[in-house]
N, C-alpha and C positions, 0 to 999 in steps of 0.2 A: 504494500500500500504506500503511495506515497505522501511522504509527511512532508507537513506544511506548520508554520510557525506565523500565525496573524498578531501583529502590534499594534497598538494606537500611542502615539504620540501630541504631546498640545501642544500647540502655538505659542511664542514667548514674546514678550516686550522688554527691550533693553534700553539699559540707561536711567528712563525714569524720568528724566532731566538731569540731575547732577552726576547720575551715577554712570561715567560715560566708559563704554565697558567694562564697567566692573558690577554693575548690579542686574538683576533680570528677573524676570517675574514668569511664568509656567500661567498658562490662559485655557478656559475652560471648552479651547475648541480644537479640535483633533483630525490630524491625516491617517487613517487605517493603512494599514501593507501584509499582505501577505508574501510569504517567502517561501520558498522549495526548489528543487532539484531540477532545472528543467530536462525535457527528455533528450534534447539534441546537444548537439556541441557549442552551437551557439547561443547565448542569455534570450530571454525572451519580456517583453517587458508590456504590461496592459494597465492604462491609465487612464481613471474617472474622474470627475469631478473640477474644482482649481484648476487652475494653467493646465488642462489635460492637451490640449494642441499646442503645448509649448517645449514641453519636456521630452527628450530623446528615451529612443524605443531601445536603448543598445548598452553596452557594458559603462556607456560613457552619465549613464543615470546616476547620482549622487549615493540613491541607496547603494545599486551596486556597485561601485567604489569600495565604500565603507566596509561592503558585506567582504570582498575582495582584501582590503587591506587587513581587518581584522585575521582573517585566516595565513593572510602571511606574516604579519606579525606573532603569530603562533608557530611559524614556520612549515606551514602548509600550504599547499595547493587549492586555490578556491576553485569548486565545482563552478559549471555554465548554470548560472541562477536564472529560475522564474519567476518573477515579481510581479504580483499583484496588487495597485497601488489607487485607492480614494482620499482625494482629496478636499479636504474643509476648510485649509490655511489660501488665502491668496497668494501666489507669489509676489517679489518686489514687493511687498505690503509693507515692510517693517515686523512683520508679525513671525518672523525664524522660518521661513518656511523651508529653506536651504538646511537651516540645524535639524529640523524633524525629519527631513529625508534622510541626514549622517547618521543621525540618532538613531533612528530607523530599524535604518540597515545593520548595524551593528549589535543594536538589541536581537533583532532576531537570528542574525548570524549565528549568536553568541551559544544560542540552543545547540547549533548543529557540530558545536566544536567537544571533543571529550572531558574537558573541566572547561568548566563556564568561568568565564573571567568575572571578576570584581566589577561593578558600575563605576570605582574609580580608575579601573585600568579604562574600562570603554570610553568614561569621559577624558582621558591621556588622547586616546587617539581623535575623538572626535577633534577637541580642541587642535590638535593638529593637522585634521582635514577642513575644519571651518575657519581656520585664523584666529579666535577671540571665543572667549567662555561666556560670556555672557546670557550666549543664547542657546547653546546647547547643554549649556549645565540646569539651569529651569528645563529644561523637554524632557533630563534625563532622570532628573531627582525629586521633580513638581515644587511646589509652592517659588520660594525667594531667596533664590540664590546670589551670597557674595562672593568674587573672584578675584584672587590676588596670585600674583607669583613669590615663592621665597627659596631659595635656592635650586634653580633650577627647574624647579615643579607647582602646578600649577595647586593654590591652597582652594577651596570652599568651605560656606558655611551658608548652611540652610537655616531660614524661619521661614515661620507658617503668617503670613499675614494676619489680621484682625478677622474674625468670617462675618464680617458687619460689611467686609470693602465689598463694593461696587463698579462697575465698567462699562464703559462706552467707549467701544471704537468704534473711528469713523475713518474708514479707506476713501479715500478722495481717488475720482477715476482719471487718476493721474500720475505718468510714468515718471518714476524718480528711481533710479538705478543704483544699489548701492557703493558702487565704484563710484558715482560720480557725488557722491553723498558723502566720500570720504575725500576726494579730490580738493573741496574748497575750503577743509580743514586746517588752520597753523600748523604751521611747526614747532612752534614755540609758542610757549605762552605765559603769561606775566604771572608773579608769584603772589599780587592780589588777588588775580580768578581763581589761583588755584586752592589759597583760601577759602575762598567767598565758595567755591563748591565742596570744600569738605565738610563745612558747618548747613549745609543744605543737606549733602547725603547725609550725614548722623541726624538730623532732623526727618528726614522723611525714612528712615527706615525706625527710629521709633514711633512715629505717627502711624504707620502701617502695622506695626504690633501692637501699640494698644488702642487702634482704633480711636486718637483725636484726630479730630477734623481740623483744631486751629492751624495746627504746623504747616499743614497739607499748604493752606494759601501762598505761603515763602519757600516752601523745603524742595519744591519740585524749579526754582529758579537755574538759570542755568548759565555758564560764561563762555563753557570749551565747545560745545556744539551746537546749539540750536539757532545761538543769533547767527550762525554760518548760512545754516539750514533753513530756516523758516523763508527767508525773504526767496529762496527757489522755488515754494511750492503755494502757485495762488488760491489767498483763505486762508491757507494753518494757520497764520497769526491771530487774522479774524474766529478761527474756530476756537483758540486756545481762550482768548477774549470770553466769547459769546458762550463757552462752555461753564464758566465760575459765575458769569452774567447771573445764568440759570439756574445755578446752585450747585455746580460742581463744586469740591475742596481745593480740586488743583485738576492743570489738563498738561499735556507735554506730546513730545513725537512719542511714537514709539518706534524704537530701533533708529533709525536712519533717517524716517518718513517712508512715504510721504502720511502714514496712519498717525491719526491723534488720539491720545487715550485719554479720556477722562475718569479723574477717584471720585470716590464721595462712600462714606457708612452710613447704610440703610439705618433710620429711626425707627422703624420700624414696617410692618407691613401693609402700612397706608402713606408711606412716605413716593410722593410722586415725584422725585426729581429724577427719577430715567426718563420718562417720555418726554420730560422738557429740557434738557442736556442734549437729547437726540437730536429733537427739534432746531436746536440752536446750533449745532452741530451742523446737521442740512442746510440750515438757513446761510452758516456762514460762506460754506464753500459755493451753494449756489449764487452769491450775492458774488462772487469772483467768474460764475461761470461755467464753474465745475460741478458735476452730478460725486455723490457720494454714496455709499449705504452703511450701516449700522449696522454692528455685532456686539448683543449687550450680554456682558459674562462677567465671570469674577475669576477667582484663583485655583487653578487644579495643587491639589495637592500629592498626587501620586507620580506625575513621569511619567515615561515611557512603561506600558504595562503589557503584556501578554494576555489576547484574547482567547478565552478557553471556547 
């Protein structure tokens, strides 16, 4: 019979505002993949949902990469893989859709090897097929992930957000690549902002654990990316506005962009500030031109999980 290994992976938001690859958050929305053996010599690859006419049918898929590298990393020989692959994440979104394909593949790979490696050996390699932790260490471990290097190797440290937080994104239908989201970036940067955003991150990752709202207004401020970013993508600025207008706590990119995420902790379950956050949201980008849509979630807690 042949065995098959199905995953789901969530979506992640990096950065936050101040936290610019070093923080990241795991989102309650999911690319399914299935993996096995295929019958031929060559990989085989069948793709639904998000960017399904965008993404390559061949060994040169992301998942299969990963699936690939992990087994020689083992010092093995990767079988011609068949990947089955549903899509929930946008690509380009800002939303990790690149890290959930690494993640992926590697999570499920990992079945098919004779000792299963560690989730920190996998997030070793991941981070070294995606460039930056941020966004595959959330896909891989759930909830909020922090990432640092210290000798050599890459540290984390997970928290579970407040279960009050709240979420609106708003994918604005508008192409922002994250190569060129990284291009208008400094090189340097002055040792005031670099200030001014450490006392923002330590602010908004305790606001997100115990669930105040005040911090949230200051703590998602930002110096190293966004004022880069924003003035590329027309609206965000206007939507990051029109989202606290409403009653958001705080709004920011998420990832790169061109996606804006907005927080806020439910008061409870007559508290209406999602549908008017969305609202405002829409309103802003189409006041620039741009159509958007809405994906209102909160924080997965789990990672990358095996579907039985």
């Amino acid at each position: 019979m042949e065995r098959k290994i199905k995953v789901r992976v969530p979506a992640t938001s990096a950065n936050l505002g101040p936290g610019f690859d070093s923080i990241g958050l795991a989102l309650q929305l999911y690319n399914e993949l299935t993996l096995s053996v295929a019958a031929g010599p060559e990989p085989a690859v069948e793709i639904t949902g998000e960017g399904s006419s965008l993404l390559p049918r061949d060994g040169s898929h992301l998942s299969l990469k990963a699936a690939d590298a992990l087994f020689q990393a083992a010092g093995l020989t990767p079988p011609p893989w068949k990947l089955l692959q549903h899509n929930r994440i946008p690509p380009a979104s800002g939303l990790g859709s690149s890290a959930a394909a690494i993640v992926g593949g590697l999570f499920a790979a990992s079945a098919f090897l004779p000792e299963q490696p560690s989730r920190e050996r996998l997030l070793e390699l991941a981070i070294a097929l995606e460039g930056h932790p941020d966004n595959v260490a959330p896909a891989l471990f759930g909830g909020m992930l922090i990432c640092g290097r210290k000798g050599g190797r890459w540290r984390t440290h997970r928290i579970l957000p407040s279960e009050k937080l709240q979420l609106q994104v708003a994918l604005p239908d508008f192409p922002f690549p994250t190569d060129e989201a990284r291009r208008v970036l400094p090189e340097q940067i002055m040792r005031d902002d670099a200030v001014f955003n450490l006392g923002r991150t330590a602010a908004l990752t305790a606001a997100l654990l115990t669930g105040d709202e005040e911090p949230l207004s200051w703590a998602v401020d930002d110096r190293l990316h966004q004022p880069y970013r924003l003035p590329l993508i027309p609206g965000a600025e206007a939507a990051l506005a029109a989202a606290r207008t409403a009653g958001a706590g705080a709004a920011a990119l998420s990832g790169a962009g061109p996606s804006i995420i907005a927080f806020w902790f439910e008061r409870g379950s007559s508290d209406p500030r999602g549908e008017s956050i969305a609202a405002a949201l829409r309103g802003a980008f189409a006041g620039a031109g741009i159509g958007c849509r809405i994906i209102s979630t909160t924080t997965d807690h789990c990672g990358a999980a095996r579907i039985i």
